[in-house]
C-alpha positions in Angstrom: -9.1 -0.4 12.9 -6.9 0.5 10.4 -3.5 2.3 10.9 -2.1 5.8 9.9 1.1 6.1 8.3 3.1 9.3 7.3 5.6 9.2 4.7 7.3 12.2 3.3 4.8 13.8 4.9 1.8 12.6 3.3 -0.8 10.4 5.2 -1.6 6.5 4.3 -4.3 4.6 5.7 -2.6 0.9 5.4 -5.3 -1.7 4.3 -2.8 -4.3 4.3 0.7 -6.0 4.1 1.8 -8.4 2.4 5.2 -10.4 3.2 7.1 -10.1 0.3 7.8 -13.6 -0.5 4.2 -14.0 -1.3 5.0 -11.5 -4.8 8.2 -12.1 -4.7 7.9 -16.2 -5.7 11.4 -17.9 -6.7 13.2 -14.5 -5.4 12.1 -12.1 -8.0 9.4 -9.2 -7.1 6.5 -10.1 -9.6 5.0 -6.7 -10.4 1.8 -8.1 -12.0 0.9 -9.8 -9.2 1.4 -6.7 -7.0 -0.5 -4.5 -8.8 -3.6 -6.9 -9.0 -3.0 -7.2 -5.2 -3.6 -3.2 -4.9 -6.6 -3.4 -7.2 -7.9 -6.2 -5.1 -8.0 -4.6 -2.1 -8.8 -1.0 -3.4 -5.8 0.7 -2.9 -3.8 3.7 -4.7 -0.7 3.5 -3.1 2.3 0.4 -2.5 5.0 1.5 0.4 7.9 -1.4 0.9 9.1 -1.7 4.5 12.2 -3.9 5.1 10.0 -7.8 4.2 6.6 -6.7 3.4 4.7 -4.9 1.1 2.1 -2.2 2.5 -1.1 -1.4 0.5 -2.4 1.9 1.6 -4.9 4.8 0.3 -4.1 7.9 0.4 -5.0 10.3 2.9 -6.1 13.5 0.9 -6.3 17.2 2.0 -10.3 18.3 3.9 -11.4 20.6 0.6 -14.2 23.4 1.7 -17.5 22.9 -0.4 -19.1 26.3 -0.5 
């Protein structure tokens, strides 16, 4: 099951984390490497908590379909 996180108020279902030393290699964040991550795994959304790197979607608003 996957977990709910709020940030600023806005949901994020987290598909995954990452420790950062596995994008960070040599001590520098690599941003490419990041970002194919996210596309990877299908998410929208990157959130950095203290050593790792959360991939999340984002939890949109119900909409009513008349």
């Amino acid at each position: 099951m996957n977990n709910i996180y709020y940030h600023n108020g806005q949901p994020y279902k987290i598909l995954r984390k990452l420790k950062s030393h596995n994008v960070s290699p040599k001590g520098y964040l690599n941003m490419e490497l990041l970002k194919e991550w996210r596309d990877y795994i299908g998410a929208d959304h990157v959130l950095q908590k203290q050593d790792e790197f959360w991939l999340c979607e984002t939890i949109k608003d119900a909409e009513v379909i008349e």
